[in-house]
C-alpha positions, -999 to 999 in steps of 0.1 A, spaced: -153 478 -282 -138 511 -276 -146 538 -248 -167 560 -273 -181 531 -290 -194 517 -257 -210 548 -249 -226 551 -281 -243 518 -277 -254 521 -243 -270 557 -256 -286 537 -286 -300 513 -265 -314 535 -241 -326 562 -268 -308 588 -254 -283 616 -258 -253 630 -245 -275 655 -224 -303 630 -213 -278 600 -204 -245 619 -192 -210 605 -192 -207 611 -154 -242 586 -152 -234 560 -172 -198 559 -158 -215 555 -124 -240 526 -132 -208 508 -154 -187 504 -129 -216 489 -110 -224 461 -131 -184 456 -142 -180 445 -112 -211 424 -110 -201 404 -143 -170 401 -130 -179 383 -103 -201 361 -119 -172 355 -147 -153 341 -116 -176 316 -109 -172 300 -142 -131 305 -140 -114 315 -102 -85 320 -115 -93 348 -143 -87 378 -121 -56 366 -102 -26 385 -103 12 374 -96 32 393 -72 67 386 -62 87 406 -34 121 402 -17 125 388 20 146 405 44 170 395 67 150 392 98 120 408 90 86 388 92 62 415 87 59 423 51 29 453 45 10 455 13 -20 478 -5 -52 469 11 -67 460 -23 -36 430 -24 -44 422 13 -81 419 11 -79 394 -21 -55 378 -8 -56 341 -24 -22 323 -18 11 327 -4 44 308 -15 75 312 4 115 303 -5 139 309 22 165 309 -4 178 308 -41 186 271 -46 149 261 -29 114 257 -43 89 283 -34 62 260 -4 29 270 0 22 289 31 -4 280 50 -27 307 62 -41 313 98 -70 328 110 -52 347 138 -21 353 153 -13 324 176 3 328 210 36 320 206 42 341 177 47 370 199 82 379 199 95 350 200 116 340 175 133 310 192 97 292 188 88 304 157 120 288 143 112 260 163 79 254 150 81 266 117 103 249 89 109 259 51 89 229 43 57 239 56 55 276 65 23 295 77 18 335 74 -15 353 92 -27 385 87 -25 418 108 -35 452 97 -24 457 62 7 432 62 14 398 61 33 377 89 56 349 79 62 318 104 90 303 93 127 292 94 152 319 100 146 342 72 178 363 53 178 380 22 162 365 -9 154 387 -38 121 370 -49 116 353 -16 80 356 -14 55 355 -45 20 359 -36 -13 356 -60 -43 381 -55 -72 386 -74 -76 419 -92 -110 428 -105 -113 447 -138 -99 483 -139 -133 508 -135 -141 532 -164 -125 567 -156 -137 579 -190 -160 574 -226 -134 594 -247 -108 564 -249 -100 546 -283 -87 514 -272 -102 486 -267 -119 480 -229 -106 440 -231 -69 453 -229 -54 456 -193 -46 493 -188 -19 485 -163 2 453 -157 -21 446 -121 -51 454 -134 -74 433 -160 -94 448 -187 -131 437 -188 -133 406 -219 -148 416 -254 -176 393 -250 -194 408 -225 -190 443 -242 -224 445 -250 -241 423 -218 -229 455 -197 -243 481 -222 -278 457 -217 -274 461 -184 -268 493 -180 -300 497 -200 -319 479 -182 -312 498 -151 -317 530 -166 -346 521 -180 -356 509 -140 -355 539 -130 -363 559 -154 -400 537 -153 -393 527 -191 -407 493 -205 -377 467 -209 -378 450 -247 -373 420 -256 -341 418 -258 -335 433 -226 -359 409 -213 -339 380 -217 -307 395 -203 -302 368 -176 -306 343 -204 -275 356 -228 -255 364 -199 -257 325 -185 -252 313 -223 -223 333 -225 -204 326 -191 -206 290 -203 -191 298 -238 -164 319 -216 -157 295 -191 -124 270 -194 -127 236 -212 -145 206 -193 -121 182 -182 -128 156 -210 -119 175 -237 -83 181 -227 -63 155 -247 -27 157 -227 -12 183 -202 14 204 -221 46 211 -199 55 247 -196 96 251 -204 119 259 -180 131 289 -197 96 310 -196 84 324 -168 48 321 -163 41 351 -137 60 374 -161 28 394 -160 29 402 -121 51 428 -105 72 430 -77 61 445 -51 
């Protein structure tokens, strides 16, 4: 479903017009509930909204600073302290701990390749680690990335495709549970009887999350190996 079409809908639903319902309004209450079906959407699958993100390391430089958006959804770190190694999962801390102050003798000490720890302070991330040089790709982190909000009703393209390579669309099948919902708040507010199919809103939506969530267990036959040659995070960026 397109911008225009979208807007159409949520107009039909809500027996309204362009001047009654206005762009800025519905805009405003979308981007509401996108974020609300989006939330429940990761419930059924974590991983949907997660985006890769590589970035180089730097000869003696621990402190890396990201977007607070990246910081703040933070959901894993991996770590290579060079080109012939495997990237480790760094384990996180809740704080900075004492004798990562300056001293790098310590951290070295403390802190191999094999099992490397980061914490967070301010907007950057804080490697504890081996001696660190420069790797291009050294560090590849995975965040999680919401779908993009509506900036406008006049677009032609589909809402389910990502507008950017860090940011998610929102999925075809809940096209029209948003335009319901949007309805139905409208109509909340407005002090206007909900119908029937409004109504049973939280039903659909629950029968749909289950449709959209990822296979049970049981019905996977055999794990297919990924190639060498393809590169599964070819969809992140580097930061």
């Amino acid at each position: 479903m397109t911008q225009v079409e979208y807007a159409q809908l949520v107009r039909e639903k809500t027996r309204q017009t362009t001047e009654s319902f206005t762009d800025a309004r519905i805009l405003l209450l979308s981007n509401l509930y996108i974020y609300e079906i989006a939330s429940q959407i990761q419930e059924y699958r974590p991983d949907i909204w997660n985006v890769p993100a590589y970035f180089d390391l730097l000869e003696g430089s621990r402190e890396y600073g990201f977007p607070s958006d990246v910081i703040n959804n933070l959901n894993s770190l991996e770590i290579r302290l060079a080109t012939d190694k495997k990237y480790e999962t760094a384990v996180g801390l809740k704080g900075r701990p004492r004798h990562a102050i300056g001293d790098e003798d310590e951290i070295v000490r403390r802190y191999k390749n094999e099992k490397p720890h980061y914490y967070l302070r301010r907007k950057a991330i804080y490697i504890l680690s081996d001696t660190i040089g420069n790797v291009e790709n050294g560090g590849l982190l995975i965040y999680n990335s919401f779908p993009a909000k509506l900036t406008s009703l006049e677009g032609l393209d589909d809402m389910s495709i990502d507008p950017t390579t860090t940011s998610h669309g929102f999925p075809q099948e809940f096209h029209e549970l948003l335009a319901r919902r949007v309805s139905i708040a409208y109509k909340n507010l407005e002090g206007i009887p909900l119908n029937e199919e409004e109504v049973n809103y939280k039903v659909d939506l629950e029968f749909q999350l289950q449709k959209f969530s990822s296979p049970a267990d049981d019905s996977i036959e055999e794990m297919i190996e990924t190639p060498d040659d393809v590169n599964i995070f070819g969809n992140g960026y580097a930061l």
